[in-house]
C-alpha positions in Angstrom: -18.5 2.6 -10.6 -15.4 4.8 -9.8 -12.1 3.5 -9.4 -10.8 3.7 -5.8 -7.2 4.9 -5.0 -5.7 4.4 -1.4 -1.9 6.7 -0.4 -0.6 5.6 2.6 2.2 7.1 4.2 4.3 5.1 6.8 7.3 7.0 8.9 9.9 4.2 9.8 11.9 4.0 12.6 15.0 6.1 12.2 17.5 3.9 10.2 14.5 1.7 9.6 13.4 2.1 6.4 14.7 -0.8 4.3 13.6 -3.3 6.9 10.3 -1.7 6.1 10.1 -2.2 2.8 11.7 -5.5 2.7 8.7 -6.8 4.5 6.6 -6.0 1.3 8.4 -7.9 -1.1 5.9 -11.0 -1.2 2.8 -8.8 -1.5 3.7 -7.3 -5.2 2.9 -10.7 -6.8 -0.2 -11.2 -4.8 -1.9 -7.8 -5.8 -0.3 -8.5 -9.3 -2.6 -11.4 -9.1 -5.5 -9.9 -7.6 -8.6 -8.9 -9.8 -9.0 -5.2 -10.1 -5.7 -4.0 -8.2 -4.6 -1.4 -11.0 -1.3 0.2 -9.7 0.4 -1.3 -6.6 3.5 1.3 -5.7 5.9 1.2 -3.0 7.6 4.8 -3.2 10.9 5.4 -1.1 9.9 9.1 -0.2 12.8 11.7 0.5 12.8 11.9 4.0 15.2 8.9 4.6 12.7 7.7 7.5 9.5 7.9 4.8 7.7 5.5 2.5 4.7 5.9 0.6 2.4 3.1 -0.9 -0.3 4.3 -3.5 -3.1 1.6 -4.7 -5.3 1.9 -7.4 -8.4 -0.7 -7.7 -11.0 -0.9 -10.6 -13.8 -0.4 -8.1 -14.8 -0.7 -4.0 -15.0 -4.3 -4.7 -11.9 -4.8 -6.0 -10.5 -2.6 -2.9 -12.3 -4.7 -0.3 -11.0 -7.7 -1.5 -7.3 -6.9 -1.5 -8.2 -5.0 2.0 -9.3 -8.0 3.2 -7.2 -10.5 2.3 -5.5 -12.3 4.8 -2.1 -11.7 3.1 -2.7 -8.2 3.9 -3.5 -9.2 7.3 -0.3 -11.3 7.7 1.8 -8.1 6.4 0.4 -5.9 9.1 2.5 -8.1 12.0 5.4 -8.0 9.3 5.9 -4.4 9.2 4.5 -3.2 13.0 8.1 -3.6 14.7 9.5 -1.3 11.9 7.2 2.0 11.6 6.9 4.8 14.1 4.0 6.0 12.5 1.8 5.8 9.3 -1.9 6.4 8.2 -4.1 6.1 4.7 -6.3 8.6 2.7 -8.8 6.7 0.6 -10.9 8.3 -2.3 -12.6 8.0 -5.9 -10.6 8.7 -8.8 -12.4 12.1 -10.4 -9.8 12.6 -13.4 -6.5 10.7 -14.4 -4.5 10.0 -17.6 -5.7 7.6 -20.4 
């Protein structure tokens, strides 16, 4: 099965941003925790109003389960007040580094 990957950008609020990603400070130890959650990366982008997250999971059911957890469904409330705008592209892994 083909490992799942999942980039999200998220546009804060002007002068935002480090409210933004304050609010995902608890969530790096529960994906550390999580089976299958490969690469969990917050990425301060160079736009001063831009963060990106990139996710890698071992498989769709590795994925689903962090997708569906309800800490990820408490974050979403967390970080709402703070983004002007965001979206996800989700795909299979076709080639990557050993």
């Amino acid at each position: 099965m083909a490992k799942r990957v999942m980039i999200a950008t998220m546009k804060a609020n002007p002068g935002q941003r480090d409210e933004l990603l304050a609010q995902f400070a608890d969530m790096f130890a529960v994906a550390n925790a999580e089976a299958g959650t490969e690469v969990y990366t917050l990425v301060e982008g160079d736009d001063p109003d831009t963060v990106y997250m990139i996710e890698q999971y071992a498989d769709q059911t590795a994925m689903d389960a962090h997708m569906g957890s309800e800490s990820l469904a408490a974050l979403y409330p967390k970080i709402g007040p703070f983004m002007a705008d965001g979206g996800a592209v989700m795909g299979s892994v076709h080639q990557q580094l050993d």
